[in-house]
C-alpha positions as CSV (number, residue, x, y, z in Angstrom):
1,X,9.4,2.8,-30.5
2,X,11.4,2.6,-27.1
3,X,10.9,0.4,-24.4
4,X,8.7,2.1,-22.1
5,X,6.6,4.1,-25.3
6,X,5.3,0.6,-25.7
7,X,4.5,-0.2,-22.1
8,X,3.1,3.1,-21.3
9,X,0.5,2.6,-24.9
10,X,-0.1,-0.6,-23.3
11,X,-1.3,1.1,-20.3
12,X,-3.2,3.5,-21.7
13,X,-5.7,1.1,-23.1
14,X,-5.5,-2.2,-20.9
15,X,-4.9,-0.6,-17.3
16,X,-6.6,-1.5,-14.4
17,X,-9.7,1.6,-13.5
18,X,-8.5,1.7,-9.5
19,X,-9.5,4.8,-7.5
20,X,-6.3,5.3,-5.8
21,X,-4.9,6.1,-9.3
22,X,-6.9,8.9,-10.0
23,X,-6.0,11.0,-7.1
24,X,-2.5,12.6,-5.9
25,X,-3.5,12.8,-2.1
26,X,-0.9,11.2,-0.3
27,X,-3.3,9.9,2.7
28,X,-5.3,8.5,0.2
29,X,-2.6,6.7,-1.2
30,X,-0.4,5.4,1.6
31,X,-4.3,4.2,2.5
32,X,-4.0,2.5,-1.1
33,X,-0.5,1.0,-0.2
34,X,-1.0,-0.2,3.1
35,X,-4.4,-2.6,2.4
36,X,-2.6,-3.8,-0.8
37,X,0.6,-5.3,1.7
38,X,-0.6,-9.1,1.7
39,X,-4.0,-8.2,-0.2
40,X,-5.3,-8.9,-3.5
41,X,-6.5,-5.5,-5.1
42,X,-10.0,-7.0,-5.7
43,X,-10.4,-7.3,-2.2
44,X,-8.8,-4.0,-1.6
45,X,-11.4,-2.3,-3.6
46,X,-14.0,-3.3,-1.1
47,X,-12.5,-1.9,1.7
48,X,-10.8,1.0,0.6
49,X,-14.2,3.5,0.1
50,X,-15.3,2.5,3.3
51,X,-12.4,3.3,5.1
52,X,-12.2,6.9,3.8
53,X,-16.0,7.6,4.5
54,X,-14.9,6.8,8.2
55,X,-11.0,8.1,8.5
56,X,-11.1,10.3,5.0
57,X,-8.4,12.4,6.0
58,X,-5.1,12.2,8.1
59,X,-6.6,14.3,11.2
60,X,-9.8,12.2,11.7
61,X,-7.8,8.7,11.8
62,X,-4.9,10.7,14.1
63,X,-8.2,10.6,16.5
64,X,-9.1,7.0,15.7
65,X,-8.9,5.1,18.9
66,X,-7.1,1.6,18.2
67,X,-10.9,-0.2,18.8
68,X,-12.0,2.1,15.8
69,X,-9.6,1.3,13.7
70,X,-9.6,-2.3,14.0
71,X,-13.6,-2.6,13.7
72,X,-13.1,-0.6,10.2
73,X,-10.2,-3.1,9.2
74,X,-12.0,-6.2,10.1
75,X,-11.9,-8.8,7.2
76,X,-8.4,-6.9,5.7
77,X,-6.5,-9.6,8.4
78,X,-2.9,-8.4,9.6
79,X,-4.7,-6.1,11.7
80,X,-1.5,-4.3,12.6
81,X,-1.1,-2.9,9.4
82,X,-4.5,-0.7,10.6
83,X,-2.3,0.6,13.7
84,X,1.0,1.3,12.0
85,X,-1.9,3.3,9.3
86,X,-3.3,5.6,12.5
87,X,0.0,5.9,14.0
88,X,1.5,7.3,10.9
89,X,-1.3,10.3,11.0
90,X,-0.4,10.6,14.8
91,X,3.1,11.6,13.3
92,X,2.1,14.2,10.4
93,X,-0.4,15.8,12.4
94,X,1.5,15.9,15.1
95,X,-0.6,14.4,17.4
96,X,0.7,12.6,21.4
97,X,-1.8,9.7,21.6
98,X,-0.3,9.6,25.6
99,X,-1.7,13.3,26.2
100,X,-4.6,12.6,23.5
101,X,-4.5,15.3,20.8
102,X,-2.0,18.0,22.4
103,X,0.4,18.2,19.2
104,X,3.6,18.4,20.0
105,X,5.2,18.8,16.9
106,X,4.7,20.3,13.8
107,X,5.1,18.2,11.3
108,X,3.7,18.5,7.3
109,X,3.2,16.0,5.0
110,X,6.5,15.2,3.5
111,X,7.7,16.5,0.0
112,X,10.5,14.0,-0.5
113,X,11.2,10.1,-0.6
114,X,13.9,10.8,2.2
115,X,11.3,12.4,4.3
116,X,8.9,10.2,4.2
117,X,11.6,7.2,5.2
118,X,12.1,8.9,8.8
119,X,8.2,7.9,9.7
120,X,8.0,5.2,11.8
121,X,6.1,2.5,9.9
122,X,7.4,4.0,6.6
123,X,9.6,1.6,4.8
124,X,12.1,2.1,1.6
125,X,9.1,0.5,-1.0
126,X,6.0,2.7,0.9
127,X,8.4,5.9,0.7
128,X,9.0,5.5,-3.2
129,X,5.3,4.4,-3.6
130,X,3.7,7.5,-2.5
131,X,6.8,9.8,-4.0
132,X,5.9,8.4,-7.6
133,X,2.3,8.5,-7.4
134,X,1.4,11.7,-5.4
135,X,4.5,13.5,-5.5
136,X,5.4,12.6,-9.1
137,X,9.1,12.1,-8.6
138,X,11.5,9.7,-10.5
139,X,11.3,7.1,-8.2
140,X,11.4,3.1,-8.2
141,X,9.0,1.5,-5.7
142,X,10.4,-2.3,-6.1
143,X,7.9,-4.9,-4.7
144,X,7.8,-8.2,-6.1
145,X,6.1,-7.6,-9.7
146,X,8.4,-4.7,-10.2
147,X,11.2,-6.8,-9.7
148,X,10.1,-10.0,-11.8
149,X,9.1,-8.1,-14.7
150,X,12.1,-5.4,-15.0
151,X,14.6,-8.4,-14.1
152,X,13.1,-10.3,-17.3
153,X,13.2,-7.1,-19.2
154,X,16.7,-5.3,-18.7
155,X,18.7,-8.5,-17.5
156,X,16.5,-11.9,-18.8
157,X,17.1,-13.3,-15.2
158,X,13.9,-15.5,-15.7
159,X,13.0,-15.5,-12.0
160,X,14.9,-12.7,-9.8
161,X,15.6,-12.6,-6.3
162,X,15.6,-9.9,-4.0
163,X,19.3,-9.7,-4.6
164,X,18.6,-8.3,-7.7
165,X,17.0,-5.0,-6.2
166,X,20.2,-3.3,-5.9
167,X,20.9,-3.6,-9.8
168,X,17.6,-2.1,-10.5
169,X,18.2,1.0,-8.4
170,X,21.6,1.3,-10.4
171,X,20.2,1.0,-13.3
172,X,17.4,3.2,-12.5
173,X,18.3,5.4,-15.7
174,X,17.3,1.9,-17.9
175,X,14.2,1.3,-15.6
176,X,12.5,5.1,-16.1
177,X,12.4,7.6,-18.8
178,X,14.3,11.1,-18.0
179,X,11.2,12.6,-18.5
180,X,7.8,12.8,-19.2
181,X,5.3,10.1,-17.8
182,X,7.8,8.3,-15.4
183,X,5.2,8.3,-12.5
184,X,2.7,5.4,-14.6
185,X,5.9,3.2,-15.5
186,X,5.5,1.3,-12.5
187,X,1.1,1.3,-12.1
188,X,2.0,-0.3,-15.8
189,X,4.3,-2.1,-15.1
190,X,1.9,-3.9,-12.0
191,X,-0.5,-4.3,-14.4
192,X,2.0,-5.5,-16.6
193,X,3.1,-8.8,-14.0
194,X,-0.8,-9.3,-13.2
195,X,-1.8,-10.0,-16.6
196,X,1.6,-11.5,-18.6
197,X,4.5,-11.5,-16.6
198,X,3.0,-13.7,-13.9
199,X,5.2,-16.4,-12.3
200,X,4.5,-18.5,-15.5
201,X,4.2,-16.1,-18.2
202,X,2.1,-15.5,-21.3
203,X,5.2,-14.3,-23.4
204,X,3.6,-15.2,-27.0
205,X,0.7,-12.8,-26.1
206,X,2.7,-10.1,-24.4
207,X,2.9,-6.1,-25.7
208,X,7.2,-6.3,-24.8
209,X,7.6,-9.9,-26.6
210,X,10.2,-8.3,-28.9
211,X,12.0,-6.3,-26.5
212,X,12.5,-8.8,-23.5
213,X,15.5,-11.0,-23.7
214,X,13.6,-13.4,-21.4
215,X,10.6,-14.4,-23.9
216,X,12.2,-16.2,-26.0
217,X,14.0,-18.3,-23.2
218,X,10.3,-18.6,-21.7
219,X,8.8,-19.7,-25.3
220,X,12.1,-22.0,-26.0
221,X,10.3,-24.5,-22.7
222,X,13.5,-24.8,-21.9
223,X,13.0,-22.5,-17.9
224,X,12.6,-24.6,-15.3
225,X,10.0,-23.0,-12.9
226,X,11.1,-23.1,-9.3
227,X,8.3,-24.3,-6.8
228,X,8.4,-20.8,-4.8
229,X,10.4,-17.4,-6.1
230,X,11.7,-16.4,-2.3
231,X,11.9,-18.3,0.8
232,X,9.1,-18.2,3.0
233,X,9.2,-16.7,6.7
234,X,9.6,-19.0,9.4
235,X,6.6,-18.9,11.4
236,X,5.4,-19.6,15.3
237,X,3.5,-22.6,15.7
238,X,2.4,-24.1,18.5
239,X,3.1,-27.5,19.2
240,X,0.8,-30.0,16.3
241,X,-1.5,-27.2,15.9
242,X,-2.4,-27.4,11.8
243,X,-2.1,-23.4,11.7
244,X,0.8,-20.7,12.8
245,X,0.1,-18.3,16.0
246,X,-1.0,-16.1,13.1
247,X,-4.2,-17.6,11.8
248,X,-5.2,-18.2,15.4
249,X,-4.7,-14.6,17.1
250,X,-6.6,-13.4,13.9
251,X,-9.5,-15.5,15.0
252,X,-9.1,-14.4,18.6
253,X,-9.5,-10.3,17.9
254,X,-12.5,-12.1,15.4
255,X,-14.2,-13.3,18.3
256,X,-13.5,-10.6,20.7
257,X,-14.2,-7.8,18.0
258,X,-17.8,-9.7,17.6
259,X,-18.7,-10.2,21.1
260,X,-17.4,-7.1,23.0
261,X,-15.7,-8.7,26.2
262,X,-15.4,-12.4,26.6
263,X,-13.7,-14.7,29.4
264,X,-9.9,-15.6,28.6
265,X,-10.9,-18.9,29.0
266,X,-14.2,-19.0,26.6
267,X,-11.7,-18.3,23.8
268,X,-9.5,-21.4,23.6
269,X,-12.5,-23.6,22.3
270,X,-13.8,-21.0,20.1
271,X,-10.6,-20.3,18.1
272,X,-9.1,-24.3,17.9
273,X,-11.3,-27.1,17.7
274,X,-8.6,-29.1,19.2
275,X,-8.1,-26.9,22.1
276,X,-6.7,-29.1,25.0
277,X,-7.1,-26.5,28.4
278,X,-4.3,-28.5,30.2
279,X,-1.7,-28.2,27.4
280,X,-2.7,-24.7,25.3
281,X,-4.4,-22.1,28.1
282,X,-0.8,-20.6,28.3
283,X,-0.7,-20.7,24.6
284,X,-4.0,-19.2,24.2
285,X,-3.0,-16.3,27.5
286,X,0.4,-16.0,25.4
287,X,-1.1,-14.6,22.3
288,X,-3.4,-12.6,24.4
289,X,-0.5,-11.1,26.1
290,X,1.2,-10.0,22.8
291,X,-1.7,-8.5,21.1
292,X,-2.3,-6.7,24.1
293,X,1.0,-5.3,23.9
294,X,0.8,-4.7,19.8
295,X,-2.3,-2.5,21.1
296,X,-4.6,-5.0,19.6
297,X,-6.2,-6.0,22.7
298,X,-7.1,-5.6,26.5
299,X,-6.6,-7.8,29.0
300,X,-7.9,-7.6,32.7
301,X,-8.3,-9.9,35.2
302,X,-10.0,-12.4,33.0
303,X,-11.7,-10.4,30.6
304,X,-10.5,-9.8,27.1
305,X,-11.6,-6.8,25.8
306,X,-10.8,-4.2,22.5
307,X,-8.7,-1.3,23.4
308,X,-10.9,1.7,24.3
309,X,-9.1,3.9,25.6
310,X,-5.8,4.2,23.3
């Protein structure tokens, strides 16, 4: 039995029953990909239903004004994701959101992985993603479980880097079978790193024990297990605050989102307990300013309001 024979009868009778994987429609699945960036699946699940009874095809969110899609992406956090989402449709509709719905370009929904790279908001992994599972092309969409497990697999690097994506793609031919099911290699292959090739893996129990140079390295308790696989972002903080900017403009579009328009200075105490008014209202107006220009936010006078009319 090859490699991927194996995985693939793994598949079949332990993978994961997720909606997007019963359906080819690329909008529903670039919906699939986008909530899963930075969000377990299980709380994916919740929200993805909802959001196609409100936005269920590529024309209706096109419309979406940026208040509607951030009320229907409330809870997901990394609201912008819900922006870069709508103004994807904007593009394959063909839709000027300066000159609200006069399309000025006709654009389809793209039939190839190179196509779907020259969207704005479309990277390399998002591209493959949807080529694979809607298009059903022999693609690779490497995100970090694809690259943990197949760098176990076809090289017994115990824990990869990133560096290691460029000898997946050349060994793509090792990675995929020519033909037949090569579309599920990689949903198994998730399913795959969420259940035994997790950081610390459950080797003795795992469906590839005999075929991956790496288990017997892992069941040798000889591998040293490194206290985080990349390098995490630098990211703003403000001066002793316990959070980054991050947590805190996520609890400002909370409280705005909730109460409709509020007072730019109501907001400080709301969002940080230890909010000091002489040393953090430029912080606080700072953050403001940025989300306004992300299209998160509106900001007049001294009112802070959701975008309506954008």
């Amino acid at each position: 039995m090859n490699l991927w024979t194996r995985l693939l009868r793994w598949y079949d009778k332990n993978g994961r029953d997720l909606p997007w994987r019963k359906t080819r429609d690329p909008y529903r699945i670039l919906v699939s990909e986008i909530m899963l960036q930075q969000t377990q699946v299980s709380r994916g699940l919740i929200f993805y239903d909802r959001w196609l009874q409100q936005f269920p095809d590529w024309k209706t969110l096109a419309k979406a004004s940026n208040a509607d899609v951030i009320k229907a992406w409330a809870g997901l956090g990394y609201n912008r994701r819900a922006l870069m989402l709508r103004d994807i449709a904007c593009q394959i509709v063909g839709t000027n959101r300066a000159v609200f719905a006069r399309p000025h370009e006709n654009r389809a929904v793209p039939e190839t992985e190179a196509a779907w790279r020259e969207l704005k908001g479309i990277g390399p992994y998002t591209a493959a993603a949807i080529s694979a599972f809607a298009l059903r092309q022999r693609t690779l969409p490497i995100d970090t479980n694809i690259r943990r497990v197949l760098g176990r697999l076809l090289f017994g690097t115990t824990y990869p880097q990133p560096t290691i994506d460029d000898k997946i793609r050349a060994n793509v031919d090792r990675a995929l079978p020519k033909r037949g099911r090569f579309y599920d290699v990689p949903q198994a292959i998730f399913d795959l790193a969420t259940t035994h090739c997790t950081k610390v893996p459950t080797c003795a129990t795992c469906p590839m024990r005999t075929v991956c140079p790496s288990a017997e390295k892992f069941l040798s308790g000889r591998v040293r297990v490194p206290k985080q696989m990349v390098k995490k972002a630098v990211e703003s903080k403000h001066r002793d605050k316990k959070f980054p900017d991050r947590i805190y403009r996520g609890r400002i579009l909370k409280h705005v989102r909730e109460n409709g328009s509020v007072e730019i200075d109501e907001i400080g105490p709301v969002v940080d307990a230890g909010f000091d008014a002489t040393v953090d209202r430029d912080w606080i107006i700072a953050m403001v300013r940025r989300m306004e220009k992300d299209g998160m936010l509106s900001y007049l006078g001294d009112r802070v309001t959701l975008p309506k009319n954008l």
